[in-house]
SETI-573229 format. One record per residue: residue number from 1; residue in one letter; chain; x, y, z of N, C-alpha, C in turn. Coordinates in steps of 0.2 Angstrom, whole numbers. Each point is the difference from the previous one (the first is absolute). Layout:
<rokes>
pos,code,unit,n.east,n.north,n.up,ca.east,ca.north,ca.up,c.east,c.north,c.up
NUM,A,A,X,Y,Z,X,Y,Z,X,Y,Z;
...
</rokes>
This chain:
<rokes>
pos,code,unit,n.east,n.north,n.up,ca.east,ca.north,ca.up,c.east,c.north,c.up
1,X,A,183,38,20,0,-3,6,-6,2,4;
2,X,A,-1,7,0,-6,1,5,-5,7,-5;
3,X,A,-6,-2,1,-4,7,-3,-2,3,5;
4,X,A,-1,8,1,-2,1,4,-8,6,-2;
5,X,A,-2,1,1,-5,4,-4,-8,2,6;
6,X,A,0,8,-1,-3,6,2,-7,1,-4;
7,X,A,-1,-2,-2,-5,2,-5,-3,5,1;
8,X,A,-4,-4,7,-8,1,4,3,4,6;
9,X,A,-2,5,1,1,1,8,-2,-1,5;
10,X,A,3,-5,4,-4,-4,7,0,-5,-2;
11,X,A,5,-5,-6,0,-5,-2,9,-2,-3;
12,X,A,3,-4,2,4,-2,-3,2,-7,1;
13,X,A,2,-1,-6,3,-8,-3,6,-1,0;
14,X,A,1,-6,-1,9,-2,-1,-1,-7,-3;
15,X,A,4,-1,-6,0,-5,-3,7,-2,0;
16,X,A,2,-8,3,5,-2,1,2,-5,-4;
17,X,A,4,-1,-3,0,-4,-5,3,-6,6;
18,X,A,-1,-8,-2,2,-6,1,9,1,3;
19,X,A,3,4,-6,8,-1,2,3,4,4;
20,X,A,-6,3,5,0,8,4,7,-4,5;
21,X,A,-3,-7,3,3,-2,5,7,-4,1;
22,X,A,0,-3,-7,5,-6,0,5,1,-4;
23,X,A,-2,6,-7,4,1,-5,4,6,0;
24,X,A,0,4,9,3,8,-1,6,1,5;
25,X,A,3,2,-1,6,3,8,-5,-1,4;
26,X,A,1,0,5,-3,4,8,-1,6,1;
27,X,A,6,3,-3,-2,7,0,-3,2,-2;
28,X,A,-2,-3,-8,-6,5,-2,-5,-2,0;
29,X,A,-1,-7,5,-8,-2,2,0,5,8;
30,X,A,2,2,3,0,2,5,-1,7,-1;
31,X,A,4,2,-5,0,8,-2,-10,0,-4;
32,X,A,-1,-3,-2,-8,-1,-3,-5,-1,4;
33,X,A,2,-2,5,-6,-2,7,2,7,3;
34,X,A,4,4,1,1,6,4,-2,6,-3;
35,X,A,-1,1,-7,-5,4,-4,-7,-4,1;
36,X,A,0,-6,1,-9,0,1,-3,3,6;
37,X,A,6,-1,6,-2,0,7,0,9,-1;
38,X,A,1,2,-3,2,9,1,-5,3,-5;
39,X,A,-1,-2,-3,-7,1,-7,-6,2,8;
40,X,A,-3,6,-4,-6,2,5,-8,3,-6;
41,X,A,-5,-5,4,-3,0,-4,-6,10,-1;
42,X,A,-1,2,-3,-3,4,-2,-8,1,5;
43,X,A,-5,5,1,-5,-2,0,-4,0,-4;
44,X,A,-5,-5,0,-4,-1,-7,-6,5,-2;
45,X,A,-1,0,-5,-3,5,-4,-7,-2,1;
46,X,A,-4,5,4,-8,0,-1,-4,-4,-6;
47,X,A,-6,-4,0,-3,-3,-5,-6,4,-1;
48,X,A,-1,6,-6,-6,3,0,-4,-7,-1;
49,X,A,-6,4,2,-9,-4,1,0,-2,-8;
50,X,A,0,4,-5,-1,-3,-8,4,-6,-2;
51,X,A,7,2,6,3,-9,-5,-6,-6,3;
52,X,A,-1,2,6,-2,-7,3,-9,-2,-3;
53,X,A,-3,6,-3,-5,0,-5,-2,-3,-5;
54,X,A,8,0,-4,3,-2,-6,0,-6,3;
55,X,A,3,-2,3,4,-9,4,-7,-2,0;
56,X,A,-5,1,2,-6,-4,3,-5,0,-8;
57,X,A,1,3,-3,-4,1,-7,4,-7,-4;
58,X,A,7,1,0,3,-5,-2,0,-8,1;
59,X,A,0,2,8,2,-8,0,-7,-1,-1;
60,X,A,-7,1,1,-7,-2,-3,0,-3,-6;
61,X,A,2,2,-3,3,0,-10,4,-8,1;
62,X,A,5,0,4,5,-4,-1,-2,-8,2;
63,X,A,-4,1,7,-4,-6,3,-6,-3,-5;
64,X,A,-2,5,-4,-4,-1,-5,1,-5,-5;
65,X,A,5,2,-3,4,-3,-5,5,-6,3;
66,X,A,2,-2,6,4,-6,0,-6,-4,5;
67,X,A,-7,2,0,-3,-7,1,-5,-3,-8;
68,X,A,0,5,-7,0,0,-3,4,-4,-4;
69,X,A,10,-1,2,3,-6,-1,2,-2,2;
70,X,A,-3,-1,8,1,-6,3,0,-8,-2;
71,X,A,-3,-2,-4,-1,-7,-3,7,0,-2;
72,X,A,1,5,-8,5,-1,-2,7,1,3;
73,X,A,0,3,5,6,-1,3,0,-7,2;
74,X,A,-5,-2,5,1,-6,2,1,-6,-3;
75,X,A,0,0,-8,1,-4,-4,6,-1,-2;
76,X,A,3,6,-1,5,0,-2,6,-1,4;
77,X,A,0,1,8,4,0,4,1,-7,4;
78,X,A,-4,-5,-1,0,-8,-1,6,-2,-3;
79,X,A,2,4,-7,6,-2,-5,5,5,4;
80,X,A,1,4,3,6,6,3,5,-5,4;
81,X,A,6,-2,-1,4,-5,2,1,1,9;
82,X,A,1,-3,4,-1,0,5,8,0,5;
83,X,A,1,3,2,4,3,4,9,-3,-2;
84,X,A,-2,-6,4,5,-4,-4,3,-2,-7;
85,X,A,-4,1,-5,0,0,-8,3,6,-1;
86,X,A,0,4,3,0,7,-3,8,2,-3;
87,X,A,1,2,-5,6,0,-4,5,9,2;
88,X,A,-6,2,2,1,8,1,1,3,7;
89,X,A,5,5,0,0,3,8,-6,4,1;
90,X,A,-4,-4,4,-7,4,3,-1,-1,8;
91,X,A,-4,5,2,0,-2,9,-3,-8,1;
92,X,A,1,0,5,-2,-8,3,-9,4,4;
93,X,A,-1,4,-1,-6,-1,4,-4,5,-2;
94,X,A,-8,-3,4,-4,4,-3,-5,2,3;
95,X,A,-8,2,0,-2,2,4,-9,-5,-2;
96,X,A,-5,-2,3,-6,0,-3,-4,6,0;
97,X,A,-4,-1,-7,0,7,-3,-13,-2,1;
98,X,A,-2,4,0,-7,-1,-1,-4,7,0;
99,X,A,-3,0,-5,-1,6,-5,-9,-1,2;
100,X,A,-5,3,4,-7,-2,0,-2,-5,1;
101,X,A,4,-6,4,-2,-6,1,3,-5,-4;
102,X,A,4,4,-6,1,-6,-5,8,-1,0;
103,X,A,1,-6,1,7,-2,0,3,0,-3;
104,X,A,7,2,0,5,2,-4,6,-3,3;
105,X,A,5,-4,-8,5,-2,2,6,5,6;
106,X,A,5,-2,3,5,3,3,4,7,-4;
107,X,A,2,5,1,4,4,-1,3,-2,-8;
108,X,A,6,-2,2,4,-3,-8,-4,-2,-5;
109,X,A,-4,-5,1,-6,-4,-4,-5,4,-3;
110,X,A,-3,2,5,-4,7,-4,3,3,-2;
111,X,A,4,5,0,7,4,-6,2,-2,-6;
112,X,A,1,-9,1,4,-4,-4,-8,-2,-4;
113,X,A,-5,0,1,-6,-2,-4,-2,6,-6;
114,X,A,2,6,4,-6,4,-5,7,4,-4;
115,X,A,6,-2,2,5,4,-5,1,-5,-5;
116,X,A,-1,-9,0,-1,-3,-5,-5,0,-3;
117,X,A,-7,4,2,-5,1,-3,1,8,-5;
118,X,A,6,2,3,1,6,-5,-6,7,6;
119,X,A,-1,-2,2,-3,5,5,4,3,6;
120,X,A,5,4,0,2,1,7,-3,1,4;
121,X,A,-2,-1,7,-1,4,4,-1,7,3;
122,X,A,6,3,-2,3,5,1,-5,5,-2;
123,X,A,-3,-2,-8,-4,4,-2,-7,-1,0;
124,X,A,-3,-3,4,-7,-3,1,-5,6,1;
125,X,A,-4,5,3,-5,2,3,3,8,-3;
126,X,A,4,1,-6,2,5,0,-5,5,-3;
127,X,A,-4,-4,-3,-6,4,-3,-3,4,3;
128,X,A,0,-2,6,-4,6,6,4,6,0;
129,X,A,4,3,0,5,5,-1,-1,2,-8;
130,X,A,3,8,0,1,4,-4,4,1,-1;
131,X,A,3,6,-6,8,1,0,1,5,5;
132,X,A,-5,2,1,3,5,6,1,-3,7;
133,X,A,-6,-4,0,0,-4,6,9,-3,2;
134,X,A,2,-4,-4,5,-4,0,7,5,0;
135,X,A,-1,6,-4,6,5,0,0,4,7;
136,X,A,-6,1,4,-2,0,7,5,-4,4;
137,X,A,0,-6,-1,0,-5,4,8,-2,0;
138,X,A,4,2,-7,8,1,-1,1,4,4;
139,X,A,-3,7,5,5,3,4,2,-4,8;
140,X,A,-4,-6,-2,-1,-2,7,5,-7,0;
141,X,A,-2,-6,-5,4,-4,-5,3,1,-3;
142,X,A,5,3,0,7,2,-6,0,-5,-3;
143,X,A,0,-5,-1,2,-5,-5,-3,-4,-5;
144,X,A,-7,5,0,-7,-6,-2,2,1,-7;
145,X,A,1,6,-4,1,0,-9,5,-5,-1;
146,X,A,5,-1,3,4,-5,0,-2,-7,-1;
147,X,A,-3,-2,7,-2,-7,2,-6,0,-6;
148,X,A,-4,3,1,-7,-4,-6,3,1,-5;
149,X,A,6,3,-2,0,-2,-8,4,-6,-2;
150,X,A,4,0,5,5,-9,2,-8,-4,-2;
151,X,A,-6,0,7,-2,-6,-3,-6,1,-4;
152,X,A,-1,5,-5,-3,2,-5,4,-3,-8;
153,X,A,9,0,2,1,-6,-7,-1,-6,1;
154,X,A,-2,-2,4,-2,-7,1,-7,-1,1;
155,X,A,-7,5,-3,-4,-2,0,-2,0,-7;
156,X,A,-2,-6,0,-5,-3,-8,-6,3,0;
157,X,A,-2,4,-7,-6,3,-3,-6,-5,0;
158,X,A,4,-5,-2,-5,-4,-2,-5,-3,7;
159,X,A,2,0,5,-4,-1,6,-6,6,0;
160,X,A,0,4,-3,-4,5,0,-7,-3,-2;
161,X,A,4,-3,-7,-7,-6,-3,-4,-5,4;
162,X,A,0,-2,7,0,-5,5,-6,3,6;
163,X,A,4,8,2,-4,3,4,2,9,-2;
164,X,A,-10,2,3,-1,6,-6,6,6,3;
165,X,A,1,-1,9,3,6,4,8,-1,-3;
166,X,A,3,-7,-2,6,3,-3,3,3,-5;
167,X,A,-8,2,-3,-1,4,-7,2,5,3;
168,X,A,-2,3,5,1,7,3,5,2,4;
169,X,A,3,-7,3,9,2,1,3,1,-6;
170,X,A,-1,-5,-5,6,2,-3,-1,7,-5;
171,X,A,-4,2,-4,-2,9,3,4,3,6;
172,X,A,1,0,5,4,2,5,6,1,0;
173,X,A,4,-8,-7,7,1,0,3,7,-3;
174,X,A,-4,2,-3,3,6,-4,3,4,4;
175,X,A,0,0,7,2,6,4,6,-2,1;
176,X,A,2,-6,1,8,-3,1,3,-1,-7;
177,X,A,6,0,3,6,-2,-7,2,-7,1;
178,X,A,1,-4,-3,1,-6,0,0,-3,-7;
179,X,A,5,-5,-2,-1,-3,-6,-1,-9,0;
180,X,A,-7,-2,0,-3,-6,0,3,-6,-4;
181,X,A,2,-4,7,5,-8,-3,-5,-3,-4;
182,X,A,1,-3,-7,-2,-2,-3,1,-8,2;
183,X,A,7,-1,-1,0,-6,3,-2,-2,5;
184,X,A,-4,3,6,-4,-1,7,-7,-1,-4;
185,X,A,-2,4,-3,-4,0,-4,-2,-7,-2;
186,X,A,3,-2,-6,-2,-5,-1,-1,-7,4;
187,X,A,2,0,4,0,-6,5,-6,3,3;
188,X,A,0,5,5,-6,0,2,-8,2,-6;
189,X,A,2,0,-3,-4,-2,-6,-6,-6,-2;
190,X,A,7,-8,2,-3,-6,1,-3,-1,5;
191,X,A,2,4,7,-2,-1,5,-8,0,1;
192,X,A,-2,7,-3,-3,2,-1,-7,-3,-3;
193,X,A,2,-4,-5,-3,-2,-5,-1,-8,3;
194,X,A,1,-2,7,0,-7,4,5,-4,-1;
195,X,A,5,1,-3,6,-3,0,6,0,5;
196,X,A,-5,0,7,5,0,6,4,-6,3;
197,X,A,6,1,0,5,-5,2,5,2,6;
198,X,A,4,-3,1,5,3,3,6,3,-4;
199,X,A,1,-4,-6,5,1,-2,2,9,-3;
200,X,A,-8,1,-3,-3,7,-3,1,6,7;
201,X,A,-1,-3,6,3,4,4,5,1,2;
202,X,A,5,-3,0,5,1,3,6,3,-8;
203,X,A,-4,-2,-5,4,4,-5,-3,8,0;
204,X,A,-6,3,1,-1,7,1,4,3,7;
205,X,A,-2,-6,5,3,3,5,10,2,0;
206,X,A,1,-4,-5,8,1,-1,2,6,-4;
207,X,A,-3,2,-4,-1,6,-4,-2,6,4;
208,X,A,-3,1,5,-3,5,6,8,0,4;
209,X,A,2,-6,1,5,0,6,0,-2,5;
210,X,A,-9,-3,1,-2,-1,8,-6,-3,-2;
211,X,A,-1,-5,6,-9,-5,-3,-6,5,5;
212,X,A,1,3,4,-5,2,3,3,6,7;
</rokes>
């Protein structure tokens, strides 16, 4: 019914599920709101000058690379079903997004275009980091070996063949555990290779669990 989670100090969350409100006694929506109101949040932890050296090295690399696929995003995200189409529980909203002037679809769209391209995101500008750099950066990010290997199974090799820097991410993946959807694979495969549709999306996106 309720998550509640400390990770970060000087940061906390609460995820409340849908049936928080309608589906429980009183008492125990009441008793849940009164462990939020009493939760005290920590103070947050100093950001040494090297992560923020690291951050600034990155996002260079990163902005590098998504005006590099920019086009293909925007090709692809034409065919991305459109709000009301959409078959999957995903947010309703999203943000405009422009990268050095160059225009990029909205939040979901952009996420939903480069995960059917077999690209995630997640892992884009990763090259600019080392393993030390990155093992640096989990004291700060506790959850990064986790996340980039999530979306490490669901990057296709074969985009490596398309552009030379995802030849160097995926080199990267070694440092994460993760075991590569094949099935994702495939479809984003066609995608890949210009056989973009909707219908190709929306089946990789189902396999993910989520269009963007």
């Amino acid at each position: 019914m309720l998550k509640m989670s400390w990770k970060y100090r000087g940061a906390q969350t609460f995820t409340i599920q849908s049936s928080f409100k309608y589906d429980n006694p009183p008492r125990e929506v009441i008793k849940a709101v009164e462990k939020i109101r009493n939760s005290k949040r920590k103070e947050a932890e100093p950001i040494d000058e090297q992560l923020l050296s690291l951050l600034r090295k990155y996002e260079i690399e990163y902005s590098k690379q998504i005006k590099a696929l920019a086009s293909l995003i925007r090709d692809v995200a034409k065919f991305v079903p459109s709000r009301r189409k959409r078959k999957l529980h995903i947010g309703l909203f999203g943000y405009a997004r422009d990268v050095n002037g160059f225009a990029l679809p909205r939040a979901i769209k952009f996420t939903a275009s480069l995960y059917s391209l077999g690209i995630p995101p997640e892992v884009l500008g990763l090259n600019a980091l080392s393993e030390k750099d990155i093992e640096f950066i989990s004291d700060v990010y506790k959850g990064i070996y986790r996340d980039l290997g999530f979306a490490f199974s669901y990057f296709n090799p074969k985009s490596a063949e398309k552009f030379k820097f995802l030849g160097d991410i995926l080199k990267m993946s070694q440092l994460f555990e993760f075991e590569r959807n094949e099935e994702h694979c495939e479809i984003t495969s066609k995608i890949l290779d210009g056989e973009i549709n909707e219908e190709l999306i929306i089946k990789a996106a189902s396999i993910r669990g989520f269009l963007g």
